[in-house]
SERO-4910 file (N, C-alpha, C, O; in steps of 0.05 Angstrom, whole numbers):
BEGIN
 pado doro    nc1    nc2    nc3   cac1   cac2   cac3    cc1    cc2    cc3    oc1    oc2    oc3
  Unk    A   -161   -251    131   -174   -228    144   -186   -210    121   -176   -207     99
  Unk    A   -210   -198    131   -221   -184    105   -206   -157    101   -188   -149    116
  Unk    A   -212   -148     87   -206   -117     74   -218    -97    104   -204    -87    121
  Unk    A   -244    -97    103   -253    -80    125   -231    -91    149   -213    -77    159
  Unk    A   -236   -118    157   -220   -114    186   -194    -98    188   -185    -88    209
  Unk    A   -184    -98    167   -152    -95    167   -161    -70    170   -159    -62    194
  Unk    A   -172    -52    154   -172    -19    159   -187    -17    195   -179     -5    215
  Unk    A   -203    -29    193   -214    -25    227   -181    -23    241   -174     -2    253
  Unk    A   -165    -42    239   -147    -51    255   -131    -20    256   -126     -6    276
  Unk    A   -126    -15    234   -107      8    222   -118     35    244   -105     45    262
  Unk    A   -147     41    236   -159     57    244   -153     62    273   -145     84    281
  Unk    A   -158     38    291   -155     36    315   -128     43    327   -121     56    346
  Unk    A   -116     31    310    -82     42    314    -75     69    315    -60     76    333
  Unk    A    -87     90    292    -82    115    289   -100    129    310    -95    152    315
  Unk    A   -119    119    323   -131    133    348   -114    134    368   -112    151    386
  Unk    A   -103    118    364    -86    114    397    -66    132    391    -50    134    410
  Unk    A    -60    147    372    -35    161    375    -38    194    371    -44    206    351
  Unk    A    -33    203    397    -46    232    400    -41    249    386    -58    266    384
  Unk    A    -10    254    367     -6    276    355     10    261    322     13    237    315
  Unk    A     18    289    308     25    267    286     60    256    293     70    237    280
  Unk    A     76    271    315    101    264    318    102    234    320    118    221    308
  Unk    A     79    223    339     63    191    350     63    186    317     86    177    316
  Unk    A     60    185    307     39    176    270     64    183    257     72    165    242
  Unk    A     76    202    257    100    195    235    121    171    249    133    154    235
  Unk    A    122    173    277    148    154    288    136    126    280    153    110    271
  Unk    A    102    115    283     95     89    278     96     85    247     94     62    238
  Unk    A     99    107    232     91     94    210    128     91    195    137     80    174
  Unk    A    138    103    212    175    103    207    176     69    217    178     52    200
  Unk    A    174     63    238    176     37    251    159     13    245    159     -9    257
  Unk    A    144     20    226    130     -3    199    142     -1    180    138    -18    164
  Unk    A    163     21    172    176     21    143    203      0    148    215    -13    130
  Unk    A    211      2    179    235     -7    196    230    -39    189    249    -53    182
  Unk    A    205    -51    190    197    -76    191    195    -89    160    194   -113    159
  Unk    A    193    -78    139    198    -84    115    222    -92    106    240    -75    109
  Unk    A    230   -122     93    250   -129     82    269   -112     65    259    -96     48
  Unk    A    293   -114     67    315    -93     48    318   -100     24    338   -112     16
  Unk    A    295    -91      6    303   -110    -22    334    -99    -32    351    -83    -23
  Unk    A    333   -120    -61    362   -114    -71    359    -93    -98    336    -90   -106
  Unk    A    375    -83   -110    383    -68   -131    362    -73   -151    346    -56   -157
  Unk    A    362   -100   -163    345   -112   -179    319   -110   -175    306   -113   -195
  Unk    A    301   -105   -145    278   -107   -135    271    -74   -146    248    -72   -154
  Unk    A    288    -46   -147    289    -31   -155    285    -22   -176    297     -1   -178
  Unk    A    272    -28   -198    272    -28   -221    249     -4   -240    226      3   -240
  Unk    A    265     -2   -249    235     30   -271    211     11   -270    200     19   -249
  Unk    A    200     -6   -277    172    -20   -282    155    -12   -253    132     -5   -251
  Unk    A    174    -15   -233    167    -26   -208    163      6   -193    161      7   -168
  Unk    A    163     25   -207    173     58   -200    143     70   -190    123     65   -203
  Unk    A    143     81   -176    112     94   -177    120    118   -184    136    126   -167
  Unk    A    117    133   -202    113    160   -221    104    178   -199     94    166   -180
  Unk    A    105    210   -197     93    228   -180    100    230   -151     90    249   -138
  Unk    A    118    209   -136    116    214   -116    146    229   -106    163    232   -123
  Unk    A    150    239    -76    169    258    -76    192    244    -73    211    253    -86
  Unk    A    197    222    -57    210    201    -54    205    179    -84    188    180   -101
  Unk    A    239    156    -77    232    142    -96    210    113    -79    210    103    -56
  Unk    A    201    109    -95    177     90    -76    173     62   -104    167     66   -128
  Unk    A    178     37    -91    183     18   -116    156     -4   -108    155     -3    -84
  Unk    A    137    -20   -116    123    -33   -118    121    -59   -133    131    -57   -155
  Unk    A    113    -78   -128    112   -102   -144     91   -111   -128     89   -105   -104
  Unk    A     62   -134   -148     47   -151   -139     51   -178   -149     51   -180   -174
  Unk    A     54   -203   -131     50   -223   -145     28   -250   -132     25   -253   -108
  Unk    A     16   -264   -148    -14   -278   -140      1   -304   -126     21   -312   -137
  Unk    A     -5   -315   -107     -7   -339    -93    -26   -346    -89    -40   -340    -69
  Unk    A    -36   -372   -117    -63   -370   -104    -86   -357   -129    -81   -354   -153
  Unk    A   -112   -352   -113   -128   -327   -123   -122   -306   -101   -141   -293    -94
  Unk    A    -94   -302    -87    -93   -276    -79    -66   -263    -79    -46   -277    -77
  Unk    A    -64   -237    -82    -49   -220    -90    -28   -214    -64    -38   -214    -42
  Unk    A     -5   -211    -66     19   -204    -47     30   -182    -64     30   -177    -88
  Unk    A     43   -167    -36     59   -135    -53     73   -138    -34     68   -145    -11
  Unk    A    107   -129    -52    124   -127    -36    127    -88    -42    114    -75    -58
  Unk    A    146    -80    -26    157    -50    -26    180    -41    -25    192    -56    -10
  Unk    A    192    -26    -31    217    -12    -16    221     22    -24    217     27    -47
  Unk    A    228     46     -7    230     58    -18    256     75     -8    265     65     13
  Unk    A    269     96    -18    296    103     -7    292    127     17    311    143     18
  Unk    A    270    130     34    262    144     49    249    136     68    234    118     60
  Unk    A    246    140     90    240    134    109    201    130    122    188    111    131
  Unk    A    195    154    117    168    156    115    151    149    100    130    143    111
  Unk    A    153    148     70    159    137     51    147    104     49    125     95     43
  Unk    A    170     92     57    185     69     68    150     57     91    136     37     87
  Unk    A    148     73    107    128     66    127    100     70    113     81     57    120
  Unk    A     99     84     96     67     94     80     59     71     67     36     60     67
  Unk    A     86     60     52     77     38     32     75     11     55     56     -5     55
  Unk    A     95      8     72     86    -12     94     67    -13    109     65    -36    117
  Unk    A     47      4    119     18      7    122      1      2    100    -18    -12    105
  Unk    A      5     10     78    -21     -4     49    -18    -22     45    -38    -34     38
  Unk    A      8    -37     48     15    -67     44      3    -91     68     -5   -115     65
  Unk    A      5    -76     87     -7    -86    110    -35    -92    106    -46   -113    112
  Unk    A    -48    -67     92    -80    -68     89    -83    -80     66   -105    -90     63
  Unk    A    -64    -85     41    -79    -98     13    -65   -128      8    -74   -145     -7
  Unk    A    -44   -129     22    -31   -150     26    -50   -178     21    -72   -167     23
  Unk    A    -56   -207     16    -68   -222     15    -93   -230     15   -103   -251     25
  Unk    A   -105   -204      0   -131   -194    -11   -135   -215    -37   -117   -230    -45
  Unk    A   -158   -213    -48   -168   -224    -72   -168   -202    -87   -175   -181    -76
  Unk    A   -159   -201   -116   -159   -179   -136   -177   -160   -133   -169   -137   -126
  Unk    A   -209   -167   -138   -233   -166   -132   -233   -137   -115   -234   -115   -125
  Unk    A   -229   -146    -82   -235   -144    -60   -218   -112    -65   -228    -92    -54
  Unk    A   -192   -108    -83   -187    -88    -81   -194    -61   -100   -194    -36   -100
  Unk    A   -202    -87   -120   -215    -66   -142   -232    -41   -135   -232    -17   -141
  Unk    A   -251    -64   -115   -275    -43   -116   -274    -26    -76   -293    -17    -62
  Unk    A   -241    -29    -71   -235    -14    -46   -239     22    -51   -231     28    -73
  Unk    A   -248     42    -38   -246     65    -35   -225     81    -22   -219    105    -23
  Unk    A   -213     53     -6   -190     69     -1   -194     83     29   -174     93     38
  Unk    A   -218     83     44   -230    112     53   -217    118     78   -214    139     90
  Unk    A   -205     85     89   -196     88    115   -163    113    114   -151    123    133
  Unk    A   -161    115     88   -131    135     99   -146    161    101   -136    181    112
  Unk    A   -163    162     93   -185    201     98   -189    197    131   -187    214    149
  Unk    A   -196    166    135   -211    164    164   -181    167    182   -181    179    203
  Unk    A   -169    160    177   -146    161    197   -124    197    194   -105    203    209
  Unk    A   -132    209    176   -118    239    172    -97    240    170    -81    253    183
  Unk    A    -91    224    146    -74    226    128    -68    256    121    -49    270    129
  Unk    A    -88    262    107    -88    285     86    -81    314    115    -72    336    109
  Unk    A    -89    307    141    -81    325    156    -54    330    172    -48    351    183
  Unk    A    -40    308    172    -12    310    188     11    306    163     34    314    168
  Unk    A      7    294    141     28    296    125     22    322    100      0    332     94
  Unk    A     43    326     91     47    347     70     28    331     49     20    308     49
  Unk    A     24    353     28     -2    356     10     23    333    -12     18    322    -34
  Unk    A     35    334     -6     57    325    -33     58    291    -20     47    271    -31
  Unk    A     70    292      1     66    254     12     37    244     11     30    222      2
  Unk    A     20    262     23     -9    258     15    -24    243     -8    -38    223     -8
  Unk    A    -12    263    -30     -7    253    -53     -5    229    -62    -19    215    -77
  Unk    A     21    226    -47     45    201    -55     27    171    -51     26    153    -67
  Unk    A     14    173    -23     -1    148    -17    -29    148    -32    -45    130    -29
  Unk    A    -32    170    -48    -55    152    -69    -49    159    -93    -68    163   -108
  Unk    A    -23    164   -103    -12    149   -126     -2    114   -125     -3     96   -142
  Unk    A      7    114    -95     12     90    -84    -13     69    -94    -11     52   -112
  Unk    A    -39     74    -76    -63     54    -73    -66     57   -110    -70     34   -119
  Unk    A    -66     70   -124    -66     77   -147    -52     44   -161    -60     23   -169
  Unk    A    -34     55   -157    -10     32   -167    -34      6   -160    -50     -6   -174
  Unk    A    -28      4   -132    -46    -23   -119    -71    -30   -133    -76    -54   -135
  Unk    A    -87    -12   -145   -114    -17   -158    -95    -31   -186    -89    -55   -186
  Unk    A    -88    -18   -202    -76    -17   -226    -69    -50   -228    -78    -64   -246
  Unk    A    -46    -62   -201    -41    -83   -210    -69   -110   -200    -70   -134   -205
  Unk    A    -77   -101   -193   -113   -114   -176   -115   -119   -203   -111   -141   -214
  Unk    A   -121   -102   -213   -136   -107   -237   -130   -124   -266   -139   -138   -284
  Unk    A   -114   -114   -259    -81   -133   -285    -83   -170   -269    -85   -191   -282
  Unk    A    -83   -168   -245    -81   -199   -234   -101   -203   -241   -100   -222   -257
  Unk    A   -128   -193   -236   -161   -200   -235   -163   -211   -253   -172   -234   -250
  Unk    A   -156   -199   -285   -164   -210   -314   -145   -233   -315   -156   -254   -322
  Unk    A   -120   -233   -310    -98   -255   -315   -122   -281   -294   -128   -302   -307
  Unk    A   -131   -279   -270   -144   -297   -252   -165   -310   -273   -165   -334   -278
  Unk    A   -187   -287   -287   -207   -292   -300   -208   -312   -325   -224   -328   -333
  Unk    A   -175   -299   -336   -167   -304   -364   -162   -345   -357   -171   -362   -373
  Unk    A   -146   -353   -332   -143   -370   -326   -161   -397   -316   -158   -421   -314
  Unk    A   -182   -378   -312   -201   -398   -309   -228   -405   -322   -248   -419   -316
  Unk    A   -215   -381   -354   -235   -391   -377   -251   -379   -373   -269   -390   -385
  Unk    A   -262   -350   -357   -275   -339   -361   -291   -320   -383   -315   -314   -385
  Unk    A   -259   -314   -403   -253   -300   -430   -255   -317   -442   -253   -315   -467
***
């Protein structure tokens, strides 16, 4: 599925939900659906810096495409990074490099959560670009492009 569909999908989702009590409970019950990593999956490398919660990240390529796992010790948290994962999840490096991101402005983010979790999910996509880009050249480097 492309990049756009997935945010369409997302988008559509956050319409349907009238207030943000609706939007914090769905995005709690996508964090609910993420695997319980272990201790080890926890790790400083894997840390995203700045955010208010601890929030942990890893990408790895199957393929020419990228997988991210998450975990974080909060709840909301927990659901923020399980929605970006949903959207960047089995993307091509590429495809996320040159993402804007725009669908979390389109869905009002920045209006029902605090200026600080706000934050948090684009230090998050942050992270997500960062390792896009680190796979992209390792992809490039691999197929003799360098």
């Amino acid at each position: 599925m492309t990049l756009r569909k997935k945010e369409e999908i997302i988008k559509k989702e956050f319409q349907i939900l009238k207030n943000w009590e609706e939007k914090y409970e769905y995005l709690i019950d996508l964090g609910e659906k993420l695997s319980n990593k272990s201790s080890k999956f926890r790790s400083e490398d894997k840390l995203i810096h700045g955010c208010q919660s601890k929030v942990w990240l890893e990408a790895k390529l199957n393929g020419p495409r990228i997988f991210f796992e998450a975990d974080s010790d909060a709840l909301l948290p927990r659901g923020m990074a399980a929605l970006m994962i949903q959207v960047y999840s089995g993307l091509f490096p590429f495809e996320i490099i040159y993402s804007n991101a725009s669908f979390i402005y389109e869905i009002g983010f920045q209006t029902f959560l605090s200026p600080i979790r706000a934050n948090g999910i684009f230090l998050f996509f942050k992270k997500i670009k960062f390792y896009a880009a680190a796979l992209n050249s390792k992809i490039t480097v691999s197929l003799g492009r360098i």
